[in-house]
C-alpha positions as CSV (number, residue, x, y, z in Angstrom):
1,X,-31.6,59.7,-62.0
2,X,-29.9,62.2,-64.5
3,X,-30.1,64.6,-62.0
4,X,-32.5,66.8,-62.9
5,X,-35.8,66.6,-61.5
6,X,-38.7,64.3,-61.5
7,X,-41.6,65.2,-63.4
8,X,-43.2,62.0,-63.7
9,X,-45.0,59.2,-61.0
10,X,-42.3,56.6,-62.6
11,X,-39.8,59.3,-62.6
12,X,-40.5,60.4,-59.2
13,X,-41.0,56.7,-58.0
14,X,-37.0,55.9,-59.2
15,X,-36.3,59.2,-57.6
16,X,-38.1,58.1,-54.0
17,X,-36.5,54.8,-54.1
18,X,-33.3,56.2,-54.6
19,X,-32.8,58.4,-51.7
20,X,-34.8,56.0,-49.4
21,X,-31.7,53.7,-50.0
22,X,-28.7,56.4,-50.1
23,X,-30.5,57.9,-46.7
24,X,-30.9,54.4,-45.2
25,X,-34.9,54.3,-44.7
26,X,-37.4,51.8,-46.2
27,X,-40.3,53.3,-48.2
28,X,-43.7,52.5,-47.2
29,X,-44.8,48.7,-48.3
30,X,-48.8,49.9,-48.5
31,X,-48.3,50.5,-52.3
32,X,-51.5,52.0,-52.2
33,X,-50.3,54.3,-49.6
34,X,-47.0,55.0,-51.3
35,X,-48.8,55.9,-54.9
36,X,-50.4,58.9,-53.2
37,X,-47.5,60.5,-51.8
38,X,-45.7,60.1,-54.9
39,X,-48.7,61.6,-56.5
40,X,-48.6,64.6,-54.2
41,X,-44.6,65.0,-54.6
42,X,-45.2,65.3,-58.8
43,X,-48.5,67.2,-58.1
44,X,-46.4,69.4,-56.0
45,X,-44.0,69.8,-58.6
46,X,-46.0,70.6,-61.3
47,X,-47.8,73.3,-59.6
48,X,-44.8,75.2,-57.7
49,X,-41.4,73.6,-59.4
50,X,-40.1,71.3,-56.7
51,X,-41.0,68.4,-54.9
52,X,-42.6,70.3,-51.9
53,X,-44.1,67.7,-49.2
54,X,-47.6,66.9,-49.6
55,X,-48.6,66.4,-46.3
56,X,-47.6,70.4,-45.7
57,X,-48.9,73.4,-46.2
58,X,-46.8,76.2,-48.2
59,X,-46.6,79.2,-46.7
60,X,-45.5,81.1,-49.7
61,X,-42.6,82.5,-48.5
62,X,-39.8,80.7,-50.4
63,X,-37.3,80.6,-47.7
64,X,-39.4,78.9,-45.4
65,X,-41.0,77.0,-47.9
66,X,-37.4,75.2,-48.5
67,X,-37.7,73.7,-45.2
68,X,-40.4,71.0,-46.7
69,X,-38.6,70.2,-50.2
70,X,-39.0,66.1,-49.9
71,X,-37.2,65.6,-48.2
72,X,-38.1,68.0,-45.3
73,X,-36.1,69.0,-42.5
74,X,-38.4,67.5,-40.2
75,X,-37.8,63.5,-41.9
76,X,-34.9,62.2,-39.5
77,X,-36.4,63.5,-35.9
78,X,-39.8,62.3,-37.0
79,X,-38.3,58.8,-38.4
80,X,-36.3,58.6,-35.1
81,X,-39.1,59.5,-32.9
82,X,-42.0,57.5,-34.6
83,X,-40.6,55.4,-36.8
84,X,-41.6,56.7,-40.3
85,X,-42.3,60.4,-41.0
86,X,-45.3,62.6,-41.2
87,X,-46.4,61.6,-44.8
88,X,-45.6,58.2,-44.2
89,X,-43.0,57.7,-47.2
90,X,-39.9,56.9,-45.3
91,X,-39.8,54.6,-42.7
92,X,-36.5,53.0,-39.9
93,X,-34.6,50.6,-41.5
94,X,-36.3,48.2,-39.0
């Protein structure tokens, strides 16, 4: 990426894909599945200017709110724990 942000599904698609591999997770194989999260992410972005997790809800206060810029905080314990995280983008290497 050029490094600014991704505004499109193809944009934020290379952008996924990209720190799936520099973070050492897989992304989701149901394409299906994986479209709607990437969806969300650019949805997301759109409508409050960053790539706040779909599968969370805002709770307006921007300092908090940080917490579930994609990715969230919570990614790593939840990959370790079940294997992919919460929205089901990222999954263990294995």
């Amino acid at each position: 990426m050029s490094g600014r942000d991704p505004e499109t599904e193809e944009e934020m698609r290379a952008w996924v894909e990209e720190e799936a591999q520099k973070s050492g997770y897989r992304l989701n194989e149901d394409q299906r599945q994986l479209g709607v999260v990437i969806r969300g992410l650019v949805r997301n972005h759109e409508r409050f200017g960053d790539r706040f997790c779909p599968c969370r809800i805002r709770s307006g206060d921007p300092e908090k709110d940080r917490e579930i810029i994609c990715p969230c905080i919570f990614r790593e314990e939840e990959v370790k724990a079940d294997g992919r995280c919460h929205c089901n983008l990222f999954f263990s290497p294995t």
